[in-house]
KEVOPA-882145 format. One record per residue (C-alpha): x, y, z; residue number from 0; chain. Coordinates in pm, whole numbers, plus 50000, padded with zeros to 5 digits. Example, Ala and Ser with C-alpha at 12.3 -4.5 7.8 and 13.67 -1.06 7.14 Angstrom:
2
[pt [51230, 49550, 50780], 0, A],
[pt [51367, 49894, 50714], 1, A],
This chain:
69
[pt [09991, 45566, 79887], 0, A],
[pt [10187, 45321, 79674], 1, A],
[pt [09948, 45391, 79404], 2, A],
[pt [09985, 45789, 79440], 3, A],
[pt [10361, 45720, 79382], 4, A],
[pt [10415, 45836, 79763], 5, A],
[pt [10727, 45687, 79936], 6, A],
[pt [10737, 45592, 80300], 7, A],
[pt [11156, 45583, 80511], 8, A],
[pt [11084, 45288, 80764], 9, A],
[pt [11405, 45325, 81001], 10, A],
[pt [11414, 45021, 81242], 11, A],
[pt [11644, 44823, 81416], 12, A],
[pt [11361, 44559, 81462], 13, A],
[pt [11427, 44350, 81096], 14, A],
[pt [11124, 44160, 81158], 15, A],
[pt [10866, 44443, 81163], 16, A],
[pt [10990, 44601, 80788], 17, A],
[pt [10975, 44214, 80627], 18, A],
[pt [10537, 44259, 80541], 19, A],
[pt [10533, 44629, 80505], 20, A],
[pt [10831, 44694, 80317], 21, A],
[pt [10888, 44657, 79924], 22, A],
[pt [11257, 44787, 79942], 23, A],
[pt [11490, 44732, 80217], 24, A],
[pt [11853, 44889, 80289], 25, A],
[pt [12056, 44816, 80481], 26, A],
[pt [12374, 44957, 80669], 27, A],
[pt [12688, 44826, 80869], 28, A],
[pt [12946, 45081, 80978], 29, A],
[pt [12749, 45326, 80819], 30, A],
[pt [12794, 45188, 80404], 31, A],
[pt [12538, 45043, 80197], 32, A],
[pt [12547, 44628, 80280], 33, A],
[pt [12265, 44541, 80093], 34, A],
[pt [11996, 44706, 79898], 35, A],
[pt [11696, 44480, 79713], 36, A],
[pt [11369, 44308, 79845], 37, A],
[pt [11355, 44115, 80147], 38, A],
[pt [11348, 43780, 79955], 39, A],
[pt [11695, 43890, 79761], 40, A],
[pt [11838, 43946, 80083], 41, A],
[pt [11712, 43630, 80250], 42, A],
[pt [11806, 43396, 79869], 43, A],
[pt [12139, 43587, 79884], 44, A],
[pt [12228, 43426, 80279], 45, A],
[pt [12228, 43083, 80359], 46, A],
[pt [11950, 43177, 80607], 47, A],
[pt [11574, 43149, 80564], 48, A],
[pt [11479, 43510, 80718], 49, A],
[pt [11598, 43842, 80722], 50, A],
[pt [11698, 43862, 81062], 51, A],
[pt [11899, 43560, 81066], 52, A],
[pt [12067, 43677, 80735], 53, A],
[pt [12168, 43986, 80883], 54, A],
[pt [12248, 43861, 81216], 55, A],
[pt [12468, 43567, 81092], 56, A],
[pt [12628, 43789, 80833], 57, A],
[pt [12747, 44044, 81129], 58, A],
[pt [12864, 43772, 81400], 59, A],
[pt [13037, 43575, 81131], 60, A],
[pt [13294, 43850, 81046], 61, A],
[pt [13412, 44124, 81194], 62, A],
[pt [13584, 44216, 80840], 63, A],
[pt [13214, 44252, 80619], 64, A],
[pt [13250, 44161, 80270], 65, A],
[pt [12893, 44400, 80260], 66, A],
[pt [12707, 44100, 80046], 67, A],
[pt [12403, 44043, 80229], 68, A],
């Protein structure tokens, strides 16, 4: 499908399961934009080696988001 130009919306709350089939992640907190790229610019942007934990540690860290994945 990729090669037909075709475009798939993966909605999960499972960040795990959209690292291998995804080439573009977004993602939200309180509804705005926090972070849109590949899963490797989110995961060099954090201090964490995986998605998950990037997200995860980015939400129970602050209650105040800076929304910089």
């Amino acid at each position: 499908m990729k090669a037909k130009g075709l475009s798939i919306s993966l909605v999960s709350h499972f960040l795990v399961g959209v690292e291998i089939p995804c080439d573009q992640i977004v993602i939200l907190m309180d509804g705005m934009f926090a972070f849109a790229g590949t899963v490797m610019e989110a995961s060099d942007n954090s201090t964490y080696s995986n998605l998950e934990d990037a997200y995860l540690g980015r939400t129970w860290e602050d209650d105040n988001i800076s929304h910089d994945i």
